[in-house]
SEFI-821234 format. One record per residue: residue in three letters; x, y, z of N, C-alpha, C, CB in turn. Coordinates in steps of 0.001 Angstrom, whole numbers, plus 500000, padded with zeros to 6 digits. Glycine has a CB too. Layout:
% SEFI-821234
AlaXYZXYZXYZXYZ ...
//
This chain:
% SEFI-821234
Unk123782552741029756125138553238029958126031552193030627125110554511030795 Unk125690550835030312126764550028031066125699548840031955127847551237032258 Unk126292547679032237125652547498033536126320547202034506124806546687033568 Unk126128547359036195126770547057037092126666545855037550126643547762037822 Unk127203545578038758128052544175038693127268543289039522129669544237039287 Unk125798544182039887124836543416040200123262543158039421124746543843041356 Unk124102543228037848123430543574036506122097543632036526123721542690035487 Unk122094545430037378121073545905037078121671547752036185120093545812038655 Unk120883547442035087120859548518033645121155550138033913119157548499032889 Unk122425550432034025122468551847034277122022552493033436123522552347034490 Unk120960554041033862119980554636032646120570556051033220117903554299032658 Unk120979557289032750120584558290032736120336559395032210120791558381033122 Unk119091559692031387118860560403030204118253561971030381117901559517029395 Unk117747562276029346118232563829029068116989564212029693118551564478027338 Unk117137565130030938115946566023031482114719566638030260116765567434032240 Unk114084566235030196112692567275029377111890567019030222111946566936027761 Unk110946568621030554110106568821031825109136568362030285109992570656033041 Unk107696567701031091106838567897030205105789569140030399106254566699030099 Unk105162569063028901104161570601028691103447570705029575103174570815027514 Unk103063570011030210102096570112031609102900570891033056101662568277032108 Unk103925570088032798105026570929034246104698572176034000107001570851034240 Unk105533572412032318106365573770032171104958574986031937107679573651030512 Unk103610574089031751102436575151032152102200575924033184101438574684032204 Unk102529574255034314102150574922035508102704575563035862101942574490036353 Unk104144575554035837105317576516035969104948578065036039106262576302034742 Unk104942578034034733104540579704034025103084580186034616104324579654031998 Unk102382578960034684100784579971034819101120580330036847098527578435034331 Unk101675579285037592101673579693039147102808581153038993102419578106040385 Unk103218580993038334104156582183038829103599583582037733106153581665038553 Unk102857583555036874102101584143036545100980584540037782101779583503035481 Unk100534583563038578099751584116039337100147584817040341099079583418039672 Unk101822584339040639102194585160041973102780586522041361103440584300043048 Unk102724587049039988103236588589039619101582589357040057103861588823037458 Unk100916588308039329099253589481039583099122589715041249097275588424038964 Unk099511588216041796098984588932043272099791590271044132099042587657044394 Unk100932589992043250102134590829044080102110592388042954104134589686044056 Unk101398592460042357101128593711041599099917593886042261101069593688039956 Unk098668593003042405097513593783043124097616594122044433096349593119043100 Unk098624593160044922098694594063046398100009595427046370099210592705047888 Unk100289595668045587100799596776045765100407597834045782101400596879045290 Unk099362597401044904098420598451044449097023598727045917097668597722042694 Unk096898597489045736095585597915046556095751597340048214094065597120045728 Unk097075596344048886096612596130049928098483595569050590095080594997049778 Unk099273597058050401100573596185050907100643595400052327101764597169050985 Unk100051596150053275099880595393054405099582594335054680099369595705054925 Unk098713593477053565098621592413053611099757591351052582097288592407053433 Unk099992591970051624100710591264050531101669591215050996100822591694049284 Unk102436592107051751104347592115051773104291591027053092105443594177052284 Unk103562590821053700103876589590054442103370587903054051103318589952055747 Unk102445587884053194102498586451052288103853586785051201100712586137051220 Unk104388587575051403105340587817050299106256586761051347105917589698049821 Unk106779587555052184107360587347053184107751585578053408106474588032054182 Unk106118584987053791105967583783054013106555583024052752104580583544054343 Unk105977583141051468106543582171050709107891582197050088105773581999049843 Unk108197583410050415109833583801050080110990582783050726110188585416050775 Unk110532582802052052111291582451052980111369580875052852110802583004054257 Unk110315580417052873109813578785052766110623578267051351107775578602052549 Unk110469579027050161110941578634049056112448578628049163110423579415048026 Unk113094579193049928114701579935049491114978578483051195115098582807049802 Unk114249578386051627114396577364052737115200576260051898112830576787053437 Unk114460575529050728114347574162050012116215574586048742112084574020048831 Unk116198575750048499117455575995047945118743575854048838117391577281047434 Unk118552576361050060119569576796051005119777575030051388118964578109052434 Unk118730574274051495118697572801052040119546571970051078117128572163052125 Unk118890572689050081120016571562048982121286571567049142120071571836047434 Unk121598572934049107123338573536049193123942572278050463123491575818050043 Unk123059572724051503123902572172052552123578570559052980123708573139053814 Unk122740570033052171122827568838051917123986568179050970121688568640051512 Unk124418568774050075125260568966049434126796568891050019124871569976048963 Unk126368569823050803128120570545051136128133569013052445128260573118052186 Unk127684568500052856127371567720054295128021566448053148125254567629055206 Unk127182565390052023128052564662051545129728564527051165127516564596050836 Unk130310566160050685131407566365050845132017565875052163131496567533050610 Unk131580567099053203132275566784054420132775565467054621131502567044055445 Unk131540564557054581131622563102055271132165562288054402130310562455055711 Unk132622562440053325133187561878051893132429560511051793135025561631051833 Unk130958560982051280129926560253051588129874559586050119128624561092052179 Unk129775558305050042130016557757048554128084557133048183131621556056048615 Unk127772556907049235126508556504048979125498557112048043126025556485050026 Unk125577558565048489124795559476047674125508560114046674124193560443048420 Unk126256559812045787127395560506044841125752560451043790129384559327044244 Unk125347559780044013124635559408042204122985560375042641124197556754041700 Unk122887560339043889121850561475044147121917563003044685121099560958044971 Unk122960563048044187123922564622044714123140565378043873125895564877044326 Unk123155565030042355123307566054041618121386566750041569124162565430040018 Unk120602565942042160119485566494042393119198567289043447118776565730042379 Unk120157567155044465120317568393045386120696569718044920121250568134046312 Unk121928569162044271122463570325043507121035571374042670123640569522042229 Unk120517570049042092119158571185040953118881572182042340116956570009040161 Unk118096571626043147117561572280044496118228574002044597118211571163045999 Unk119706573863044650120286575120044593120052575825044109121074575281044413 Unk119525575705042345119428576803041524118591578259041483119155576240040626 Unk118239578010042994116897579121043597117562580025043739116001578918045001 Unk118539579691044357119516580332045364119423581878044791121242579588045331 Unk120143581828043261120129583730042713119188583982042768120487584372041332 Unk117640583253042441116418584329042792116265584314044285114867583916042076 Unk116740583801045459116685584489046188117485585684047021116396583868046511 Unk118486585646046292119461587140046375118677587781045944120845587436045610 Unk117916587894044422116904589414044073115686589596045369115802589168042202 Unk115335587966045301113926588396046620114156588830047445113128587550047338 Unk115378589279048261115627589652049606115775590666049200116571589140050474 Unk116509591259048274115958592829047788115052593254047610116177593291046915 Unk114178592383047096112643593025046649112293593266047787111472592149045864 Unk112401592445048824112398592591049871112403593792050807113045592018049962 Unk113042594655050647113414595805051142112627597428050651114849595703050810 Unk111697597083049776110361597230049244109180597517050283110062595983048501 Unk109412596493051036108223596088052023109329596505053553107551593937051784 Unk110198596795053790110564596996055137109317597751056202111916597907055019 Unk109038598914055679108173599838056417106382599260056602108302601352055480 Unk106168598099055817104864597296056156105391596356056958104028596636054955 Unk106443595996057224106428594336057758106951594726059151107605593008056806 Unk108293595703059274109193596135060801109027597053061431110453596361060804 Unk108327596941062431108289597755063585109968598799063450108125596527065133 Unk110553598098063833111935598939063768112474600110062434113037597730063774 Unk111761599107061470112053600468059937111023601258059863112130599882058156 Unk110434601593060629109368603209060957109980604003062232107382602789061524 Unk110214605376061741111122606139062664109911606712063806112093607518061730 Unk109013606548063349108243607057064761108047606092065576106876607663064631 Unk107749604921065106107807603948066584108912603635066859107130602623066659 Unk110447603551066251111499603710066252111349605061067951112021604112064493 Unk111298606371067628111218607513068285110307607555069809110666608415067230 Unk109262606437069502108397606216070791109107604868071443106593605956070400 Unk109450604456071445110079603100071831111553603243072629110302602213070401 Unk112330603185073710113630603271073907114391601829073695113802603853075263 Unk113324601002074001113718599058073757114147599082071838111534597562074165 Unk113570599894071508113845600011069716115014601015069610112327600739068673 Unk115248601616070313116249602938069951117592601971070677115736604918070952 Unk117096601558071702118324600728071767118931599648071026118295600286072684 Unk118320599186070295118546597810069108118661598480067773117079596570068974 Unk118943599796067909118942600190066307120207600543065731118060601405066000 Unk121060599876066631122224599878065831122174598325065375123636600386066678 Unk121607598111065540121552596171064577120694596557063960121071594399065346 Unk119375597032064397117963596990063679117969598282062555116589597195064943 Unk118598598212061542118579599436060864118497599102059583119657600294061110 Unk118076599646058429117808599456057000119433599589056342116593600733056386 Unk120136600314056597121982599578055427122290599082056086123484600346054807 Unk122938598439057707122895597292057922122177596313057506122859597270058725 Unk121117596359057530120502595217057057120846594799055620119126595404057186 Unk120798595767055002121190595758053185122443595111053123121418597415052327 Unk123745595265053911124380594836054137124704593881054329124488595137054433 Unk123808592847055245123624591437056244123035590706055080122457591500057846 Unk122015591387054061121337589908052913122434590307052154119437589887051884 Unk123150591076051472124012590914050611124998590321050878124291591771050182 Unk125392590187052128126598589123052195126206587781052699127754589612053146 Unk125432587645053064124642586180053127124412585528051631123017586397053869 Unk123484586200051349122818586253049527124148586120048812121883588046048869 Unk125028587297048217126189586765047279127003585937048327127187588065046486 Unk127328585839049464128197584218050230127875583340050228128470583915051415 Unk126426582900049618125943581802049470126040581408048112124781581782049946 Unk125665582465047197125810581918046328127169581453045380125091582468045952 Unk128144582412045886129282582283045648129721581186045827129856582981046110 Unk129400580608046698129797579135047513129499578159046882129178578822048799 Unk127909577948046673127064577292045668127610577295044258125746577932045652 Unk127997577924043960128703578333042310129961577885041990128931579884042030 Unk130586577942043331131963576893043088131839575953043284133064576945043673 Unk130956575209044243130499574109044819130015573131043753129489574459045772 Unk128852573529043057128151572713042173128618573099040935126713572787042275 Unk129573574344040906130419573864039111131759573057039777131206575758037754 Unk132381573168040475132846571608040286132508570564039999133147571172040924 Unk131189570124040501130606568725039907130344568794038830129515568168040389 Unk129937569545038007129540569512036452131076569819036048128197570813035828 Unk131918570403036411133149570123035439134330569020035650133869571381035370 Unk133620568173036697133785566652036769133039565693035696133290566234038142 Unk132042566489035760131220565191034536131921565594033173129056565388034241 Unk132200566701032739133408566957031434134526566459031416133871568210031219 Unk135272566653032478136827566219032120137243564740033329138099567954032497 Unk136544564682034479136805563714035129137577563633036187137102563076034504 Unk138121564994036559139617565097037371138772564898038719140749566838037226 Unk139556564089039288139625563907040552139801565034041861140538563118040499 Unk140709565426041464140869566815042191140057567693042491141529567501041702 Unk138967567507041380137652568495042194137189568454042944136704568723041954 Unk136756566753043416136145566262044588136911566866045532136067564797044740 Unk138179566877045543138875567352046856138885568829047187140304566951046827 Unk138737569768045987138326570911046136136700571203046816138545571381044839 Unk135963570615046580134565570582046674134557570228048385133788569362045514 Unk135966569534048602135573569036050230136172570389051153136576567242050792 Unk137519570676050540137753572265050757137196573381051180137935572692049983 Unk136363573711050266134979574470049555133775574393050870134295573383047846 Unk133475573154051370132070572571052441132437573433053894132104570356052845 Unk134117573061054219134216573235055614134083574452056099135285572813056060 Unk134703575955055156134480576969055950132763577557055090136063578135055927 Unk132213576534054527130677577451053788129969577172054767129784576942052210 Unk130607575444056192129242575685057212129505576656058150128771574395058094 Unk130692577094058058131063577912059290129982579024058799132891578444059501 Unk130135579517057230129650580466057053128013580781057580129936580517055852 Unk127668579071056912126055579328056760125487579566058131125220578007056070 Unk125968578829059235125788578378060157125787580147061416126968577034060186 Unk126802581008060750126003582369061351125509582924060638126575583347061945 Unk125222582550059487125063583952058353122992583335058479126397583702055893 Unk123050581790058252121169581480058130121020581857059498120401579590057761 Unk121771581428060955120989582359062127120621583915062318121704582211063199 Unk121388584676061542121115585974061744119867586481060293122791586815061779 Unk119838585564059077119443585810058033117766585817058448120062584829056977 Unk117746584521059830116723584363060626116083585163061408116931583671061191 Unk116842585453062034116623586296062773116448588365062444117644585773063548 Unk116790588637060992116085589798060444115211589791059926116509590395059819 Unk114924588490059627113542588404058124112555587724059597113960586673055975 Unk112621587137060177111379586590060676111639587097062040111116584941060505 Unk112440587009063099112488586917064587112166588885064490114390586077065446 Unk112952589364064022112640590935064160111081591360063462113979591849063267 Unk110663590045063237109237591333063110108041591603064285108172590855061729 Unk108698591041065085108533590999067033110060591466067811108162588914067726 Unk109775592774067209111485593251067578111863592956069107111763595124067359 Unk111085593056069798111479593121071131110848591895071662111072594433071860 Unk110651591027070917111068589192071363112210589009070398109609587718070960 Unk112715587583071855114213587276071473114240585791071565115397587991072497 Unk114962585162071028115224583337071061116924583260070753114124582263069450 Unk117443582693071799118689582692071209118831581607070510119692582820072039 Unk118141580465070375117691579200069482116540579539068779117363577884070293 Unk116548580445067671115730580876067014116151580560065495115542582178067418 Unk117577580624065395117842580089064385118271578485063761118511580809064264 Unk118320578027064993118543576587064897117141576038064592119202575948066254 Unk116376576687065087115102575962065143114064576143063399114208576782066691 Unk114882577298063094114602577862061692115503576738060697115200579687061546 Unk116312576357061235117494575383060294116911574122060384119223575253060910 Unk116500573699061728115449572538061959114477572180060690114469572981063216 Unk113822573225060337112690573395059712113059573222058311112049574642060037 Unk114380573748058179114824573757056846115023572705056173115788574312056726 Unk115629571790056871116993570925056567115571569580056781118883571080058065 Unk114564569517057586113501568285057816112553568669055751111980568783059980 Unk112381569877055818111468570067054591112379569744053730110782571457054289 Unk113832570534052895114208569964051814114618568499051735115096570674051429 Unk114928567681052582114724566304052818113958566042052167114463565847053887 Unk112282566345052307111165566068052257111011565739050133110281567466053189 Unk111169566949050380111924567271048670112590566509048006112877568237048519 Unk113640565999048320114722565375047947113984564366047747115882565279048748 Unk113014563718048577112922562242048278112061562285047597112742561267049219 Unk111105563630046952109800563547046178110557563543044633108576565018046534 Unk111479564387044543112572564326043230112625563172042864114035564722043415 Unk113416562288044119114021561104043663113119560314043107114679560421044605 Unk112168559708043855111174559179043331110306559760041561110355559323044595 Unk109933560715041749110057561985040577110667560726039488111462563725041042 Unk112046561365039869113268561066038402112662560015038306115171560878038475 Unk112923558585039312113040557178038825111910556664038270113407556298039811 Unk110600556947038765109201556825038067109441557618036421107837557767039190 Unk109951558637036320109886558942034831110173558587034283110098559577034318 Unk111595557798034344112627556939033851113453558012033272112168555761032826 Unk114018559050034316114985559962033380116270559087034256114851562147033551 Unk116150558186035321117156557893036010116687556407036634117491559085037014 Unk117914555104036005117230554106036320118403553281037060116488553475035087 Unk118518552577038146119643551842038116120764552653039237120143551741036481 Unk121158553871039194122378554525039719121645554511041442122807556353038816 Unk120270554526041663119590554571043013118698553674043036118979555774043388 Unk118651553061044544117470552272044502116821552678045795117735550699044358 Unk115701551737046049115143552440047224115793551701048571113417552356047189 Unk116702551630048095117981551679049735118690553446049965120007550245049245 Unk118778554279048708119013555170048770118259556058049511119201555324047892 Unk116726556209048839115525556652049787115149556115050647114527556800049386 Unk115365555232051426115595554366052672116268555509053105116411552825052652 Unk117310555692053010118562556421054050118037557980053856120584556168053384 Unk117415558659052593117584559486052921116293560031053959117981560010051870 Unk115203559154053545113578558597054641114483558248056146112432556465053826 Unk115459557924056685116339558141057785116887559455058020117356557324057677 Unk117313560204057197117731561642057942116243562920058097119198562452056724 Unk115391562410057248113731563163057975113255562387058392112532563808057201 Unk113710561557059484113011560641060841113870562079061727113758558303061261 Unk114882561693061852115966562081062760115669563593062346117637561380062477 Unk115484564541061021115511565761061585114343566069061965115989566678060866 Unk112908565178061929111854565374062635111681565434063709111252564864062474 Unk112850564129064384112635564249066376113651565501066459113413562451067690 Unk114561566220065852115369567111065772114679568686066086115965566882064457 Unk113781568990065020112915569650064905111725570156066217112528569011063928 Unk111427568979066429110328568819067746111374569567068929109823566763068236 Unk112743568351069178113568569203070369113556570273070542114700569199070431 Unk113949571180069175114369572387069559113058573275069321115682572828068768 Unk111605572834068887110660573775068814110276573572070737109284573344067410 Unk110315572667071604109964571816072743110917573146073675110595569790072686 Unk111922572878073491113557573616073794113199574955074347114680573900072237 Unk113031575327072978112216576819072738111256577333074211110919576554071214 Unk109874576011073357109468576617074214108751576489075812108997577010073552 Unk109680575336076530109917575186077848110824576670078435110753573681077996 Unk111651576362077789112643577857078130112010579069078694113300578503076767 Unk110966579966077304110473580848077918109198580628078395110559581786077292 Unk108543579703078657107375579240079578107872579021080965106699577885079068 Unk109187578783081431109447578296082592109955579765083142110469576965082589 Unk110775580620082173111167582077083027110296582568082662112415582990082858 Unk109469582828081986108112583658082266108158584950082341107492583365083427 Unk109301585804081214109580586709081005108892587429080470110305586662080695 Unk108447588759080768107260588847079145107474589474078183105925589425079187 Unk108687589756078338109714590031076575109286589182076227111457589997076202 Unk109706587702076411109960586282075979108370585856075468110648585231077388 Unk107075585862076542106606585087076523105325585590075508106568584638077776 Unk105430586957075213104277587789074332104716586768072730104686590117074224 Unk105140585930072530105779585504070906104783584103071249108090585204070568 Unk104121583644072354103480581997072663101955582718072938104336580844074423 Unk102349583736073685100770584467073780099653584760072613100990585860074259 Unk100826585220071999100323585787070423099582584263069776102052586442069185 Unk100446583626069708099801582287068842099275580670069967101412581713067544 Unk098515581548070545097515580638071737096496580833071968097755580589072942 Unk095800581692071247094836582583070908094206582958070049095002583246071063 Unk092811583269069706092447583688069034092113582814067128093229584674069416 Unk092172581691067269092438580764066286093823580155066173092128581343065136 Unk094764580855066499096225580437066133096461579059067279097501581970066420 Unk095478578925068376095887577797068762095675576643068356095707577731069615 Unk094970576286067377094922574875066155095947575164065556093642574664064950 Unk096636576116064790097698576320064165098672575698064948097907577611063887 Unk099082576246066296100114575819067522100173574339067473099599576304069121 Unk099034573831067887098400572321067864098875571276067059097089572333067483 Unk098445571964065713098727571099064235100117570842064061098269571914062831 Unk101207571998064459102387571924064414103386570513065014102580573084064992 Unk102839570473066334102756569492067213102497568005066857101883569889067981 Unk101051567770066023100703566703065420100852566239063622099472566764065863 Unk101166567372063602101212566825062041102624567431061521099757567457060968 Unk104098568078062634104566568039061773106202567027062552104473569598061101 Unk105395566854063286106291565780064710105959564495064858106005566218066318 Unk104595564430065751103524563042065444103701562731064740102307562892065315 Unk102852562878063792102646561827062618103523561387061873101900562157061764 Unk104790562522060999105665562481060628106715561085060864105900563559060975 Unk106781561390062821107835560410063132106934558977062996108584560708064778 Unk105608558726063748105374557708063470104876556763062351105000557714064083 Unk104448557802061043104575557232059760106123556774059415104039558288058738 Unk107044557364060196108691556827059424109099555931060569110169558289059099 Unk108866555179061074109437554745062444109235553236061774108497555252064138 Unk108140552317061296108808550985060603109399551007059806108240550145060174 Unk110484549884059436111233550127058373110434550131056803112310549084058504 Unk109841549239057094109312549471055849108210550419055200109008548489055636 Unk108013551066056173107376552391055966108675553148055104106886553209057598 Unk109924553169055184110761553804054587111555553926053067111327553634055303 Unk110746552327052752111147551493051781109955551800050678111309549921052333 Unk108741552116051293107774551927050385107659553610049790106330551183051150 Unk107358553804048671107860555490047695106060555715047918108771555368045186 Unk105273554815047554104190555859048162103413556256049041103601555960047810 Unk104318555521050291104160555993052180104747557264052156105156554930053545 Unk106330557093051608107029558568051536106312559344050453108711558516051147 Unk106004559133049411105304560291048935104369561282049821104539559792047961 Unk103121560814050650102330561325051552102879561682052495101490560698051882 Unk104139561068053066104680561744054404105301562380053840105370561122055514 Unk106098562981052745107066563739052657106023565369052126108332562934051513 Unk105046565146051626103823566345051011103757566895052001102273565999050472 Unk103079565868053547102857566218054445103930567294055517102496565135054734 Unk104825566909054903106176567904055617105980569025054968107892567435055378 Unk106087569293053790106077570418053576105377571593053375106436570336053110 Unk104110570693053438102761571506053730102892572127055343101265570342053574 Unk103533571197055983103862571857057260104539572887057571104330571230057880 Unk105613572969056720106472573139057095106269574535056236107461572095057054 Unk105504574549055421104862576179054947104204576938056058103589576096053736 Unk102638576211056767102283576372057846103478576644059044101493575318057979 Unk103664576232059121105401576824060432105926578314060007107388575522060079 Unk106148578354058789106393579623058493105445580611058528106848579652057464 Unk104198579916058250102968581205058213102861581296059661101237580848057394 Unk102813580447060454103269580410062099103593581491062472104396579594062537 Unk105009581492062269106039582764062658105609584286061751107874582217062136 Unk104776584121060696104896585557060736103743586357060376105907585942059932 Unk102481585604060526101340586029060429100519586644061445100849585214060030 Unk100862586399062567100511586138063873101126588421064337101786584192064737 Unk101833588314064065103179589663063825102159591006063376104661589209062074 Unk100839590236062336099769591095062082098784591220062204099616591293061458 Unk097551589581062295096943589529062343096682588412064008096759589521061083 Unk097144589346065132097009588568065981095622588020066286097551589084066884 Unk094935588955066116093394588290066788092460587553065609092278589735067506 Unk092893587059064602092285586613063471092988585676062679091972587611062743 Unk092665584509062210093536583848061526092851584227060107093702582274061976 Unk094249584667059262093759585203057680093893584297056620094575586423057138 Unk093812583712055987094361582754054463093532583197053290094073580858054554 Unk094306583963052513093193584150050981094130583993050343092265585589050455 Unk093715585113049057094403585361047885095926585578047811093833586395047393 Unk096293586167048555098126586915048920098250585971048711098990587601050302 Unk097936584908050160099266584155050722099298583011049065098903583052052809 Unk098085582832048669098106581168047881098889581941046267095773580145047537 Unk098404583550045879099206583801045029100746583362044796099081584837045103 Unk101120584167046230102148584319046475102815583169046389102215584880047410 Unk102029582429047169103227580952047181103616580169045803102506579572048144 Unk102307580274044909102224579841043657103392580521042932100868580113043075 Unk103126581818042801104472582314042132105629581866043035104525583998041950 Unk106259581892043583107518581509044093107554580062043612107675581710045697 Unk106625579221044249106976577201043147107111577318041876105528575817043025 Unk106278577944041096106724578405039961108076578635039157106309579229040055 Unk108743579941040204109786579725039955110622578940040479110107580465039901 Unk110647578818041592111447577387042285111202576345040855110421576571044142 Unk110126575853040598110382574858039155111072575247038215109283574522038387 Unk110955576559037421111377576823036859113174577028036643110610577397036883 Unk113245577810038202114632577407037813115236575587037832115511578314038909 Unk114734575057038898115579573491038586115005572934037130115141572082039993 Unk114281573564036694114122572721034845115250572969034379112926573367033516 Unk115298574361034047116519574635033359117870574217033853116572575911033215 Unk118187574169035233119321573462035407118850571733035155119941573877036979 Unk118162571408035438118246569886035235118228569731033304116610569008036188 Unk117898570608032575117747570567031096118961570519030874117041571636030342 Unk120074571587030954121547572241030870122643570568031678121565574264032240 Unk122239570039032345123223568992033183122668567718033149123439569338034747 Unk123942566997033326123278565441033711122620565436035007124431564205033825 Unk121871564347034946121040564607036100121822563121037769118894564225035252 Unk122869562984037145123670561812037787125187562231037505123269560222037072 Unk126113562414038505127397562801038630128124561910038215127761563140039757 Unk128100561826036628128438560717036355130345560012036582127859560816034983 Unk131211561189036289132531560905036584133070561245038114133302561645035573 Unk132275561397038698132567561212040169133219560178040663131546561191040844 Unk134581559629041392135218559327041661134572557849042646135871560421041944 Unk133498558592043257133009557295044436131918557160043893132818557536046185 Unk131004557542042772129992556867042060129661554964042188130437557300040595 Unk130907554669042069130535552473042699130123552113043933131992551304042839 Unk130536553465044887129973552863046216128648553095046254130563553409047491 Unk128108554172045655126730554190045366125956553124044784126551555113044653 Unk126646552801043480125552551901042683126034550384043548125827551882040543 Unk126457550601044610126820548859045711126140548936046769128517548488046437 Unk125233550144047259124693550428048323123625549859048831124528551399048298 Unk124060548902049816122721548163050207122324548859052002123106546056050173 Unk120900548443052236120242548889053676120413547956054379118809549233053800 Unk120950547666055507121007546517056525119983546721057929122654546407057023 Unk119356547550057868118871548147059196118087548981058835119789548742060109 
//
């Protein structure tokens, strides 16, 4: 498509997943309908909370894209114009996770203390929180999170594709429009989105950095992502030339930084209620210090902080795609574990569980998580191509 002016061969060609992807695709998410039909059948108590876990983790890596996304706007960031549009794929979760948070509501009475009226009725700490803690509020709180996100997302990333048609400039400036009040949005809508799906299933523990620390988690894993894509595309050769690994350099710089990010506010956390020693507060560290969950606690610590930062800390650890390949797996394997963290513990305090649910479950959800970015990456270019600051990208060098 041209060459640039440091004549190296601009390539960017037509997405086809191969038959092997689009197997695995169908057969994992084939596996997560059987598990989520056999546990309905035979074991909701256990299923609606691996439901839970991989729901949350998956719709994590959509929500990351968006606001990775909406963050290049803000900063009228020219560097990444040519790796936008793989964030963008990232988004396309987003509507299946508006249905999952409904399905969602399926499982209220296995997963919340608060959506059962008799412990509701024995409890006054619950009778008092039940004007927040209630089932149409709540219905309420994912539907306007769920369609405000996606709404956002939908204007957001069809502007860029109806930049690559006609070319107008003006979109970009709409698109920057569009970023400033979606963080206001996200920014209470993912703390509270946090705080019903995971912090309330310990109704009567509280974190007022509960959701930052959930955004922590978010924003370090789809990173993680981003750079497995990138690499992805350019090894396939669906994308040659528009990125180099100065790009994944920088973006191997923002999961350094949201890794020591991450650590702060899990550290933050939990100095806070270790030092007041509340025991509202402190039954949520008790729970997972014990009983097996303290290797879980542990691992968190070393493999998703440690190691993380000090595999990314030389530079050329940042430069090389298959250092980041292993550190970036390694994030998100974590960063699944973090989630099974927070909400396994809610049931199976005195036992650590892992079978069939949780690995169904998760399978079906990647599944579809693949599935949908095929089809958007099939349907679009996979490089923003009439984007306005596209040259500062393909000029982008690393100095540091």
């Amino acid at each position: 498509m041209g060459e640039s002016n440091h004549s190296v061969k601009l390539h960017v060609g037509k997405f086809e997943p191969s038959q092997t992807m689009k197997t695995l695709a169908y057969a994992f998410l084939a596996i997560g309908l059987i598990g989520f039909v056999v546990g309905l059948l035979k074991n909701q108590d256990r299923m609606w909370p691996a439901y839970l876990t991989a729901f949350f983790f998956i719709s994590m890596l959509g929500l990351g894209g968006l606001f990775w996304t909406v963050l290049q706007h803000i900063a009228k960031a020219g560097w990444s114009t040519s790796i936008r549009r793989l964030s963008e794929g990232m988004t396309s979760f987003i509507p299946y996770m508006v249905v999952g948070s409904l399905v969602l509501l399926a499982g209220l009475k296995h997963l919340y203390p608060w959506a059962r009226p008799e412990e509701v009725a024995a409890n006054p700490l619950l009778q008092h929180k039940a004007a927040y803690l209630n089932t149409g509020f709540l219905i309420v709180r994912l539907l306007v999170f769920g369609l405000g996100i996606w709404l956002f997302g939908r204007a957001i990333v069809g502007n860029s594709l109806k930049q690559d048609a006609n070319g107008d400039e003006s979109l970009t400036h709409k698109n920057l429009a569009l970023s400033v009040p979606y963080v206001l949005f996200f920014a209470l809508s993912f703390s509270l989105f946090s705080v019903d799906l995971i912090m309330s299933l310990l109704p009567l523990w509280y974190s007022t950095i509960f959701g930052i620390y959930c955004f922590s988690g978010m924003f370090q894993s789809s990173l993680a992502f981003l750079i497995l894509l990138m690499i992805y595309m350019k090894r396939s050769g669906f994308i040659s030339g528009y990125y180099t690994i100065d790009h994944i350099h920088d973006v191997a710089k923002f999961m350094k930084g949201f890794t020591v990010f991450w650590a702060y506010i899990a550290f933050s956390q939990f100095i806070l209620i270790w030092y007041a020693n509340i025991p509202e507060e402190t039954e949520y560290y008790i729970m997972r210090s014990q009983n097996g969950w303290t290797a879980i606690s542990v691992s968190l610590l070393i493999f998703k902080f440690i190691v993380p930062f000090l595999a990314l800390l030389p530079r050329g650890a940042k430069r090389s795609e298959s250092h980041l390949i292993l550190v970036s797996c390694l994030i998100l394997v974590m960063q699944y574990l973090d989630v099974f963290w927070m909400v396994m513990p809610n049931f199976n305090e005195n036992h650590f569980t892992f079978g069939f649910y949780e690995i169904a479950l998760l399978l079906g959800f990647i599944g579809l998580f693949m599935m949908a970015m095929m089809k958007f990456f099939q349907k679009h270019s996979l490089v923003a191509i009439k984007d306005p600051r596209l040259h500062e990208a393909l000029h982008h060098h690393v100095t540091y």
